[in-house]
C-alpha positions, 0 to 999 in steps of 0.5 A: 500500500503507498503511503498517504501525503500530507497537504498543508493547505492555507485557508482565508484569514478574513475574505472567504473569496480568497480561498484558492480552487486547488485548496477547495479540490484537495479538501473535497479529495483528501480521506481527513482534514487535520484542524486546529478547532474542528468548530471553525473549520466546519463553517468553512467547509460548510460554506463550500459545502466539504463534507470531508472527515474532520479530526483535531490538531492543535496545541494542545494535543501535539505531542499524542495527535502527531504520531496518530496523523503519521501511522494514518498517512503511512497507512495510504491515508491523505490528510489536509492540514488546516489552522483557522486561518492562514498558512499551516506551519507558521506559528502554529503545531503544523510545523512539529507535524511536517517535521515527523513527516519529513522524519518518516519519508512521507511526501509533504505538499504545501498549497500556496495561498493567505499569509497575513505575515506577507501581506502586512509586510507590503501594506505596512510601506517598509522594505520587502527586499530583507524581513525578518518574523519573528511571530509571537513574542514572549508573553512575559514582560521580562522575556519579551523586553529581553528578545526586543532587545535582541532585535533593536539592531536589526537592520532589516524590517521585523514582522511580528504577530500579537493577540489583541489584549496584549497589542497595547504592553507589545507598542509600550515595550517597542517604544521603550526599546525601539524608542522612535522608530516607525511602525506599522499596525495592521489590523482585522487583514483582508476583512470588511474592517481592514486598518492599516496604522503607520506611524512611531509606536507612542502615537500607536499606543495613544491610538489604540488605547482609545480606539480598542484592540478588537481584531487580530494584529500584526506588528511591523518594525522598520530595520535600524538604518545603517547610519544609526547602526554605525553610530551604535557601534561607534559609541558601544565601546564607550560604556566598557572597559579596556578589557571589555573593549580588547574582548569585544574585537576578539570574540568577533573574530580578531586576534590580540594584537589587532583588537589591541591596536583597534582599541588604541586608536579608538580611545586614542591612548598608548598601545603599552597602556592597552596591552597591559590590560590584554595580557590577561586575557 
């Protein structure tokens, strides 16, 4: 018996009219579709009337469903992978089962179709020559300001997903870190009541609080400009010690003596004074 394939098929994040007549034919043909809430796909599949099996899989029961959906597929059983909206595997459990699949030798097909990552990425105005997403982050305050942090440098446009009641502690934490950056908000994507707010995130704070959060959100960040990133490294030295100075070189791939003489002539003292302080080291 062949074995089955798993086809990851996206699904409309707001307008139904954007579900493509490939996604329609594999959900009427495959043996099971995988949902992440079986409740909100069956209007979908009702809408279009699909009377195909419907099964769960979702956070929650990753670890148990996962090699239930992969005995099935190596049966000769074809499954359609589903999340309430959008592409399957972005953000989502999808991604463990494509790697079991991967694992086991079963043939994946992935359907093109809505990503509200990209298409916030365009409306938002910033450049699509180099992104980074980076989903949702942490929900703990602590984790989230640690990984922003790690983000404030980036040089390329960030693209970031969050749930309505934590919109407003996301646009506070970017204006900590990112202080005067600009931003983009988009909100309810590909809907009747699609809203795209450009602007830094202190006015996206003061609008949103008095507007609300309803909707589903994604969060876009411009990258740090050359000009600012050069500046930052500039002046980075400034706050360290010597030694701490000579390590920074070192650890990013110069040896002694270079790091050594960079140090020099960037805080414009003797060599000998430098050295000492690399000996160490």
């Amino acid at each position: 018996m062949d074995e089955g394939i798993l086809y990851i098929c996206p699904t409309p994040i707001g307008n139904l009219d954007d579900i493509t007549i490939r996604t329609l034919n594999t959900l009427k043909e495959v043996d099971l579709i995988a949902a992440e809430d079986t409740r909100h796909t069956i209007k979908l599949l009702n809408h279009f009337d699909i009377s195909t099996s419907l099964t769960s899989y979702h956070e929650h029961n990753v670890k148990t469903k996962g090699p239930e959906l992969i005995n099935k597929l190596l049966e000769g059983t074809n499954i359609a992978l589903v999340s309430d909206a959008g592409m399957p595997g972005i953000s989502d459990p999808g991604e463990d089962l494509v790697k079991l699949c991967i694992k086991d030798d079963i043939k994946v097909e992935v359907l093109p179709g809505a990503t509200a990552s990209i298409i916030a990425l365009i409306l938002s105005g910033m450049p699509t020559d180099k992104f980074v997403f980076e989903g949702f982050l942490p929900s703990k305050k602590k984790d989230r300001l640690k990984r922003l942090d790690l983000l404030k440098t980036e040089e390329r446009t960030i693209i970031l997903y969050e749930a309505p009641h934590r919109l407003i502690s996301l646009l506070t934490d970017i204006d900590e870190i990112f202080k005067d950056r600009e931003i983009a908000v988009l909100r309810e994507l590909t809907k009747k009541y699609q809203e795209v707010f450009r602007g830094t995130s202190k006015e996206g704070i003061d609008k949103f609080t008095k507007q609300g959060t309803k909707g589903e959100f994604v969060v876009v960040l411009k990258g740090m400009s050359k000009d600012k990133l050069r500046k930052l490294e500039e002046d980075m030295w400034k706050d360290m010690t010597i030694k701490e100075h000579i390590k920074l070189y070192m650890e990013n791939g110069f040896s002694k003596k270079q790091a050594t003489k960079k140090v020099s002539k960037e805080r414009k003292i003797p060599k000998r004074e430098v050295y000492k302080e690399s000996i160490d080291i």
